[in-house]
C-alpha positions as CSV (number, residue, x, y, z in Angstrom):
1,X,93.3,121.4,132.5
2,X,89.9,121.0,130.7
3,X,89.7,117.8,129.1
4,X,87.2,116.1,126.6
5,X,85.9,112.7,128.0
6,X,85.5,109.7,125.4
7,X,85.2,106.2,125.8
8,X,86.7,103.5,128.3
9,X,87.8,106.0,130.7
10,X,90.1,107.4,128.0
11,X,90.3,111.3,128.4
12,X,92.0,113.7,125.2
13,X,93.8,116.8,125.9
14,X,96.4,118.9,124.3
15,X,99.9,117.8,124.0
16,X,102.6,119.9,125.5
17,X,106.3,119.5,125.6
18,X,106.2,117.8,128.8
19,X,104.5,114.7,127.0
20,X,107.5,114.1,124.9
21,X,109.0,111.7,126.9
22,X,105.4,109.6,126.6
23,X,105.4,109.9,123.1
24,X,108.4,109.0,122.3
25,X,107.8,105.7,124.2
26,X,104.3,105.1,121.8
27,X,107.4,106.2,119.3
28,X,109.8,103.4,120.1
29,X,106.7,100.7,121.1
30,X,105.7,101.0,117.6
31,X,109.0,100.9,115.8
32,X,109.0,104.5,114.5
33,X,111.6,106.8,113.3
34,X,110.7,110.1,114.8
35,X,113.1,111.9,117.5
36,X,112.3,114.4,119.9
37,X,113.2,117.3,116.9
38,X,110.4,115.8,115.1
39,X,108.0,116.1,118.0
40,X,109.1,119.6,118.2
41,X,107.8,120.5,114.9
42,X,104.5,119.6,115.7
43,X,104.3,121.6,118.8
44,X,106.0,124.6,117.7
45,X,104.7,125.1,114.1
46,X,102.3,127.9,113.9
47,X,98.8,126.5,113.6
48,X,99.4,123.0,114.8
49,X,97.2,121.2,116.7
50,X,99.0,117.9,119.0
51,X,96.2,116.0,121.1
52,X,97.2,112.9,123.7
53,X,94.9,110.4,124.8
54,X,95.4,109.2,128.6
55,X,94.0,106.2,130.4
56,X,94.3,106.3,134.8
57,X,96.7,109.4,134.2
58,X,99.3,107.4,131.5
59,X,99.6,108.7,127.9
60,X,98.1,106.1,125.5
61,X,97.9,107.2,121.7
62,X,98.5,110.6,119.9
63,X,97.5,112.3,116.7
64,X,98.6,116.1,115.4
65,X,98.4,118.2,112.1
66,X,100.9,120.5,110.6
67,X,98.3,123.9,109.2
68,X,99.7,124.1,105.7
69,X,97.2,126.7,105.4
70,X,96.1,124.9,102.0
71,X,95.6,121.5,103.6
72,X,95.7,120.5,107.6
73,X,98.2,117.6,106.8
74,X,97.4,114.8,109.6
75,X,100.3,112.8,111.2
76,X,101.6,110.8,114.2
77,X,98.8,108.5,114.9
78,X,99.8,106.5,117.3
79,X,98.0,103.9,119.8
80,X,99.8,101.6,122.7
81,X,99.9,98.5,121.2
82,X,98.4,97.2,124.7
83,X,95.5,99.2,124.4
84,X,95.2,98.7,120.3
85,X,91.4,97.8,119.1
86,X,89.5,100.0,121.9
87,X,89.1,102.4,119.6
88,X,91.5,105.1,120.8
89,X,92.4,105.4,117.3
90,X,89.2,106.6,115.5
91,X,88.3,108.8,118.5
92,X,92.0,110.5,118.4
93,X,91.2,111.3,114.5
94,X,88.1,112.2,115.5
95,X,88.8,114.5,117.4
96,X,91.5,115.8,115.0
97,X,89.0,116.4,112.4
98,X,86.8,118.6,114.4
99,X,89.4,121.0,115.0
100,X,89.2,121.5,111.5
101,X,88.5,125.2,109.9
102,X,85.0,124.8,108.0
103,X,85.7,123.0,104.5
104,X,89.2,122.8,105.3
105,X,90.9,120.0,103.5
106,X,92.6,117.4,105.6
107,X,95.2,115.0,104.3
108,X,97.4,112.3,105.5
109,X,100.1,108.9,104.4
110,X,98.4,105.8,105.3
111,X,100.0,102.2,105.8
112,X,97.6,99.6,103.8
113,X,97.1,98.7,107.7
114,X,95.9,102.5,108.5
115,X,93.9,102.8,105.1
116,X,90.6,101.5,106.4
117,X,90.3,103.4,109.1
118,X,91.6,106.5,107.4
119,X,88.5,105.7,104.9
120,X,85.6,105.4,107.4
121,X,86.6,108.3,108.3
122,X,85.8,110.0,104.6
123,X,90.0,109.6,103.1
124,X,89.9,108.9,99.7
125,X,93.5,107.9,98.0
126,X,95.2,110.2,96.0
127,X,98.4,108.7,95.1
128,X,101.3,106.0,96.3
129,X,104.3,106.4,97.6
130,X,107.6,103.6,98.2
131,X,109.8,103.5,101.2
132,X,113.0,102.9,99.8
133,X,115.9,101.4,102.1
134,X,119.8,101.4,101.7
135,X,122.9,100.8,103.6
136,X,124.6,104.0,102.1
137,X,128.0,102.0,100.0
138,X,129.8,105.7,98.2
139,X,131.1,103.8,95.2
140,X,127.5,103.3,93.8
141,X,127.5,106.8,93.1
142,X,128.9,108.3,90.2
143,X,130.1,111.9,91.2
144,X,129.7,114.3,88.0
145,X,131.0,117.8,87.9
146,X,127.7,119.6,87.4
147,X,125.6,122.3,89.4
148,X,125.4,120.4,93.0
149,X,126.7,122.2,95.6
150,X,126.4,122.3,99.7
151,X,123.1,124.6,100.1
152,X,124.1,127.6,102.9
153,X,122.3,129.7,104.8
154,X,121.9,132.4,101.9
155,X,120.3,130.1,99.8
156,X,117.1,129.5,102.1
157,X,115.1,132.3,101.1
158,X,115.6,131.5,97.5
159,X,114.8,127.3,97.9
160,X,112.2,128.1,100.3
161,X,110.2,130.8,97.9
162,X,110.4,128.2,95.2
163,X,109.4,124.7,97.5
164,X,106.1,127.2,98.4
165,X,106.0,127.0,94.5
166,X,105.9,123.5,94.4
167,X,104.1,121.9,97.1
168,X,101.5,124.5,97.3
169,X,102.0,125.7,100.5
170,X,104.6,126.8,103.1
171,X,106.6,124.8,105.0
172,X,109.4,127.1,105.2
173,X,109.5,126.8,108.8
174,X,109.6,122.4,108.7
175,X,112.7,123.2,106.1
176,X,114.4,125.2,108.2
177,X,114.4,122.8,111.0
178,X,115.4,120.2,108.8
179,X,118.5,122.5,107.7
180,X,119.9,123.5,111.3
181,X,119.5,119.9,112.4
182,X,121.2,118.0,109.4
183,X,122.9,120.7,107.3
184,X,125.1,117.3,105.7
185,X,121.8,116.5,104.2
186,X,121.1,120.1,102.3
187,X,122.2,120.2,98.8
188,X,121.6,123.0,96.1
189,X,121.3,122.8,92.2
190,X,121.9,125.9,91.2
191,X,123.3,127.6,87.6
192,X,123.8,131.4,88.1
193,X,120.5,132.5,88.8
194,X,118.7,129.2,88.1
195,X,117.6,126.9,90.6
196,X,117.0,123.3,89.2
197,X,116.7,121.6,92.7
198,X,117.5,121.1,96.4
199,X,116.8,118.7,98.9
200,X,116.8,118.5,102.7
201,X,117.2,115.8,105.3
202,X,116.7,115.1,109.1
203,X,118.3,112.4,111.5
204,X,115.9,109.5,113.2
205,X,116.0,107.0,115.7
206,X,116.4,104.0,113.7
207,X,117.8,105.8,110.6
208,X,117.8,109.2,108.7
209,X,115.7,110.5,105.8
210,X,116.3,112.3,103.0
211,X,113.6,114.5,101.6
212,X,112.6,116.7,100.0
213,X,114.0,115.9,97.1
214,X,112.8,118.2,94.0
215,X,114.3,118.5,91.4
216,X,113.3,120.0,87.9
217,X,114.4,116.5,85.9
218,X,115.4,113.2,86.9
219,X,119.3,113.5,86.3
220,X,119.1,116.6,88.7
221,X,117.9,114.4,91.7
222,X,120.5,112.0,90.6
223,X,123.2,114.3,91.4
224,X,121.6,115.9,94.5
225,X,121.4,112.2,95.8
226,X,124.5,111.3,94.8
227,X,126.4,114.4,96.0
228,X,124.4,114.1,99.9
229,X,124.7,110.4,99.9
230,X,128.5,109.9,98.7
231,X,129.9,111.3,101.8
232,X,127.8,109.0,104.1
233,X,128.8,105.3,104.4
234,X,127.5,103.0,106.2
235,X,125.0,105.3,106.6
236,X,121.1,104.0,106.8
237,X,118.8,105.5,105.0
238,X,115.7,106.4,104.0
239,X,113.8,107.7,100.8
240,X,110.2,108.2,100.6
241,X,109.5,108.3,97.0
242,X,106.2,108.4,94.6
243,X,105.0,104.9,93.2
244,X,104.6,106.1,89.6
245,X,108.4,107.6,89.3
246,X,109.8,104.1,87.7
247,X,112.8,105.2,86.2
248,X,113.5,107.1,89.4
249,X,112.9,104.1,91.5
250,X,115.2,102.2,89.1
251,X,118.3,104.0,89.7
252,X,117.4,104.0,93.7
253,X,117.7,100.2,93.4
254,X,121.1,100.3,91.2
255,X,122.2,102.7,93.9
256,X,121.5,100.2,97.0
257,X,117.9,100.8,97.7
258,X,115.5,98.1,98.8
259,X,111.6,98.7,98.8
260,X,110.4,98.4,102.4
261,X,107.2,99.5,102.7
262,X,104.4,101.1,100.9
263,X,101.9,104.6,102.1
264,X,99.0,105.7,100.3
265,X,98.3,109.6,100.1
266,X,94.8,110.4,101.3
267,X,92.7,113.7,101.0
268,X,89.3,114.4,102.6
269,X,87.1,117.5,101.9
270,X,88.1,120.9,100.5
271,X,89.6,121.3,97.2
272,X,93.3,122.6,97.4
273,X,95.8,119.5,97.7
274,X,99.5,119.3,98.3
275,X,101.7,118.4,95.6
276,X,104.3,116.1,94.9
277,X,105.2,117.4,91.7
278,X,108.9,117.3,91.2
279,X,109.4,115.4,94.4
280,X,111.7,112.8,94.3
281,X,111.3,112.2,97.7
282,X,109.0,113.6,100.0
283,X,109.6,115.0,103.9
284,X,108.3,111.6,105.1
285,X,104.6,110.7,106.4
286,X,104.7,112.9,108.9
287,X,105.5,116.2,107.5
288,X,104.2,115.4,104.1
């Protein structure tokens, strides 16, 4: 297999499904989330590009991109902590970035720890996000009779139509993942013919996410939270939600939920960017 030579006697290649086992150990030796599903996703999804940096034939850091056709969305950066500082890192993005379609617009979640790097590398920030934390306890939610029900199989084409809508492009193919792997994490708000929101959710190695939330008003994600959540305790989770939602994040912390962490959304060239209006909670900083 060809391979591109870089520095240190590091050489970067294409990922393929027989890597999975390596980088779910870069997974694990960094404290991350993602299962071998997740890793899936990357591979599979049309348009994605997975690269894998070895040293003396081991695997030592990763990068991929999910094509959202608007926006190459950038993910799964990881480095051996052993072989940190080298700069396996900026050559992995690198890399990444070359692969690029001319003028296409790249865009990623960054820890503050990530963010310089991300920025030499042209990343400007867009927005913030908050990790939000809870040990799911069902009595915090209160349970109201409204339009939240258990979203099914006929619903998909109808959610997944609108969430192009929303975020701009299509990730009809992430959702459905998300919905065969944790259908106790897909709820509908739907009148009639009105859709006012749905959300999805995945399982993880150290706990399991909920997002996408949207939702058309705040009380709406209320009740697709409350309705997922209530049936799940003692349950960890995890909700990635936008920094400037305060009433939002308010009611996450009377429901349990502890800030953890925080991301910052960055964009670099092109001019189309995904949105995160009406999320709630986004997919996570991997899938955007």
């Amino acid at each position: 297999m060809q391979r591109n030579q870089i520095e240190c006697g590091i050489a970067v290649r294409a990922m393929t499904p027989a890597d999975l086992p390596a980088a779910l150990r870069l997974c694990r030796a960094s404290g991350w989330n993602q299962v071998a599903d997740d890793w899936r996703v990357f591979l599979e999804f049309p348009g994605s590009r997975c690269l894998v940096a070895e040293k003396n034939g081991a695997v030592v850091g990763t990068v991929a991109s999910l094509d959202y056709q608007t926006c190459a969305w950038i993910a799964m950066m990881l480095v051996d902590p052993c072989e940190r500082g080298a700069g396996i890192g900026s050559q992995l993005l690198g890399k990444s970035l070359s692969m690029l379609r001319s003028g296409e617009c790249a865009a990623l979640d960054a820890t503050p720890e990530g963010e310089p790097l991300y920025r030499r590398h042209g990343f400007v920030k867009a927005n913030s996000l908050i990790r939000m934390k809870a040990v799911v306890t069902a009595h915090r939610f209160d349970l109201k009779q409204g339009c939240v029900r258990r979203l099914d199989a006929d619903d998909l084409p109808r959610v997944l139509a609108r969430d192009r809508e929303i975020f701009g492009a299509d990730r009809s193919g992430l959702l459905r993942s998300f919905f065969h792997r944790a259908p106790q994490y897909a709820w509908i708000a739907k009148d009639g013919a009105d859709l006012f929101g749905y959300c999805f959710g995945r399982l993880g190695h150290l706990y399991e996410q909920v997002g996408p939330i949207i939702a058309e008003r705040e009380d709406i994600g209320r009740e697709l939270v409350s309705r997922c959540l209530s049936a799940q305790e003692g349950t960890s989770i995890m909700i990635d939600a936008p920094a400037d939602t305060s009433g939002w994040l308010s009611w996450l912390q009377s429901a349990g939920f502890i800030e953890q962490r925080r991301f910052v959304r960055m964009y670099r060239g092109g001019t189309r960017q995904l949105s995160t209006s009406l999320h709630y909670g986004i997919a996570g900083p991997e899938f955007a």
